[in-house]
C-alpha positions as CSV (number, residue, x, y, z in Angstrom):
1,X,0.0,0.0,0.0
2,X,1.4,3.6,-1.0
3,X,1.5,5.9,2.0
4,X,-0.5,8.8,1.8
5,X,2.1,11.5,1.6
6,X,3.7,9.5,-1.3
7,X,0.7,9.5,-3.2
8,X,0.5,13.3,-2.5
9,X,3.9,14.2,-3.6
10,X,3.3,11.8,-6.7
11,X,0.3,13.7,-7.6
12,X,1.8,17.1,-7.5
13,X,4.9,15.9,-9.0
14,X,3.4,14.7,-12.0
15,X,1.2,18.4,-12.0
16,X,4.8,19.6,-12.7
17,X,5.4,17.6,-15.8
18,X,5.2,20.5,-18.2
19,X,7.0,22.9,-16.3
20,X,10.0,20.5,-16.6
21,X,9.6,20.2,-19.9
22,X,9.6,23.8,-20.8
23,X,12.8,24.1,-18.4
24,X,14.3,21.0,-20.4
25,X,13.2,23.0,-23.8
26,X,14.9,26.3,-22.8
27,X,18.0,24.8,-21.6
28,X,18.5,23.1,-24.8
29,X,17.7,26.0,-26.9
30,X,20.9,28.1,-24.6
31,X,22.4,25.1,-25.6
32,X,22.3,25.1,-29.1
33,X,22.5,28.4,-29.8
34,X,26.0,28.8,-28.4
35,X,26.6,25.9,-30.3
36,X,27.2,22.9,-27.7
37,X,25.1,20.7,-29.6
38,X,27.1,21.1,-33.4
39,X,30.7,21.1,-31.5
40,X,30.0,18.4,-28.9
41,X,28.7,14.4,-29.9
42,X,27.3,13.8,-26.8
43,X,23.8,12.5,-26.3
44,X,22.9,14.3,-23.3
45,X,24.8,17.2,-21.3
46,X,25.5,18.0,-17.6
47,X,22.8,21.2,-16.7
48,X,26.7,22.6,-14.3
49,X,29.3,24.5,-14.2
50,X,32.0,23.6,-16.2
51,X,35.4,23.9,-17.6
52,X,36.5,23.3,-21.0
53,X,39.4,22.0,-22.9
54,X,40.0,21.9,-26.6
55,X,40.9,18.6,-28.0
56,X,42.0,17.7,-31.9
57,X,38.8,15.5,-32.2
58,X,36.6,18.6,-30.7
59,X,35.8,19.8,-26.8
60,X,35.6,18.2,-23.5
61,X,34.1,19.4,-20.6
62,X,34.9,18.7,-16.9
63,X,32.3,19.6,-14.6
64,X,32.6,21.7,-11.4
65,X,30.4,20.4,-8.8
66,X,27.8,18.7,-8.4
67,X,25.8,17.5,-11.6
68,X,22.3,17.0,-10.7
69,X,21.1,17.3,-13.7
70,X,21.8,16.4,-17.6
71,X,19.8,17.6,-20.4
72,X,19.2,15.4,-23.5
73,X,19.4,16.2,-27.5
74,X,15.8,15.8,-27.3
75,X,15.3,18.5,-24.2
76,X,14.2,16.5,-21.4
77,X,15.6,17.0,-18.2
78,X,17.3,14.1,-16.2
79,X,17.8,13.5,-12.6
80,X,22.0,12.8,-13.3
81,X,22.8,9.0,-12.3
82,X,19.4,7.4,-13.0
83,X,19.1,4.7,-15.9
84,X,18.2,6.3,-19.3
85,X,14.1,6.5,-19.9
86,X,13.1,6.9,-16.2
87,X,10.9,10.3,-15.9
88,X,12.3,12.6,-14.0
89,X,9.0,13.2,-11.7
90,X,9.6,9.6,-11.1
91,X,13.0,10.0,-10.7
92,X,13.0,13.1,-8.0
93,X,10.8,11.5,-6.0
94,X,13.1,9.7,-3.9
95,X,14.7,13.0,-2.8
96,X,11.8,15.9,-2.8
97,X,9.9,16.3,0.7
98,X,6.2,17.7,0.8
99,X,6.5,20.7,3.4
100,X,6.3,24.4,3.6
101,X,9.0,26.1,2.6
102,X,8.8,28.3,6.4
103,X,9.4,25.3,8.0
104,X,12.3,24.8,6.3
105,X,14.6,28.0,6.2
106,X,17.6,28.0,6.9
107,X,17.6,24.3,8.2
108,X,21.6,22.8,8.7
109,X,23.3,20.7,6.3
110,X,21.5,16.5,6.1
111,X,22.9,15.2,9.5
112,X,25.1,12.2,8.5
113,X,26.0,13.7,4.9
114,X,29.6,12.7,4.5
115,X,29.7,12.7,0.9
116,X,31.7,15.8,-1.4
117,X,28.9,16.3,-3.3
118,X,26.0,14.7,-1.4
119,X,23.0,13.7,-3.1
120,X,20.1,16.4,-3.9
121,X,17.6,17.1,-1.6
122,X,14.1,19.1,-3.0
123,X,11.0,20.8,-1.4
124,X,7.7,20.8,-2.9
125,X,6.3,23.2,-1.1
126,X,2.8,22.6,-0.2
127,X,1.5,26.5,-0.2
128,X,3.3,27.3,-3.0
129,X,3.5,24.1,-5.5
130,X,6.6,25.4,-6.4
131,X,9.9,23.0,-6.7
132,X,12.9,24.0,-4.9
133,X,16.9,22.7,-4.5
134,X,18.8,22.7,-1.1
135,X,21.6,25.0,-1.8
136,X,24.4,24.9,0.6
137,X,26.4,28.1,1.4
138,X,29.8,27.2,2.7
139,X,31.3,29.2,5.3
140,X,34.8,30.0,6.2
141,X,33.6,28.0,9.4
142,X,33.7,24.6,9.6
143,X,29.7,24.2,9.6
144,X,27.8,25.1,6.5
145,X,24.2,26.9,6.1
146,X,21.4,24.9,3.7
147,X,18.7,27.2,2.1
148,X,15.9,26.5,-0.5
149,X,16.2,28.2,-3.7
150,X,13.7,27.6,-7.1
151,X,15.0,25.1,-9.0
152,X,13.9,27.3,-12.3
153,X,16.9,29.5,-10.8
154,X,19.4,27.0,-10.0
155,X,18.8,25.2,-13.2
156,X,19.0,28.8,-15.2
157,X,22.0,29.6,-13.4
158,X,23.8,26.3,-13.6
159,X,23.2,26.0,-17.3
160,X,24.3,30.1,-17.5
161,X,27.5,28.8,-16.3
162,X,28.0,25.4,-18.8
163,X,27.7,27.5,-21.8
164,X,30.3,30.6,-20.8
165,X,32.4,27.8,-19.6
166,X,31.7,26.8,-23.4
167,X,32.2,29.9,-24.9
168,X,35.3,31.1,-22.8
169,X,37.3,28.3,-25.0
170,X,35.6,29.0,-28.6
């Protein structure tokens, strides 16, 4: 039996669908018109920042960061690390939490997170239905400080980032 919350989230998830797509759509079209998609084989890209090298056979990247996300010829967003085909409402629902987005301000890093990049972590926020990425701020201190942020603004600014990385080596 599917707990309730899970059916919720699945729900409102799924209400998401196209906004995903159009993200997927306007990432690709950044994409290709700095020309990523002519001067680079690939079948999908990282939505990060990256550095780029030139090569004799064309470009390589080499992301900075955390990749979340990839973006496919065809323009649909991919939860990064998942097998090919798996929708990416399906696919975030493992790490998006149902909750108000007040409850959850300036909340401290996951307890137990030991990874460099740790995995993503999203909020749905129930007022809102708006979609939103843990960002993590790190301090000069030792501890860090964790704040929801859009993901339409983390995904414009990440993908911002790939194509000047792109363009700085034109």
């Amino acid at each position: 039996m599917q707990n309730p919350d899970q059916g919720e989230l699945k729900r409102r998830l799924e209400l998401l669908a196209p906004f995903l797509r159009d993200l997927g759509s306007r990432i690709l079209e950044s994409y290709a018109k700095a020309g990523i998609l002519t001067a680079i084989p690939d079948n999908a890209f990282p939505v990060s920042d990256a550095r780029f090298t030139r090569k004799a056979e064309g470009y390589a990247y080499h992301p900075h960061g955390p990749v979340y996300f990839n973006i496919t010829r065809e323009g649909e967003l991919e939860l990064a690390g998942q097998d090919a085909g798996v929708p990416l409402t399906e696919a975030l629902s493992a790490y998006v939490r149902l909750a108000r987005h007040d409850e959850l301000e300036d909340i401290g890093p996951d307890d137990g997170a030991t990874e460099w990049f740790p995995p993503p972590r999203f909020l749905l926020d129930t007022a809102t239905s708006r979609l939103q990425i843990a960002a993590v701020a790190r301090m000069k201190r030792s501890n860090s400080r964790t704040r929801f942020i859009p993901l339409e603004q983390y995904l414009d600014e990440q993908a911002r980032l790939f194509v000047e990385g792109f363009l700085a080596v034109r």
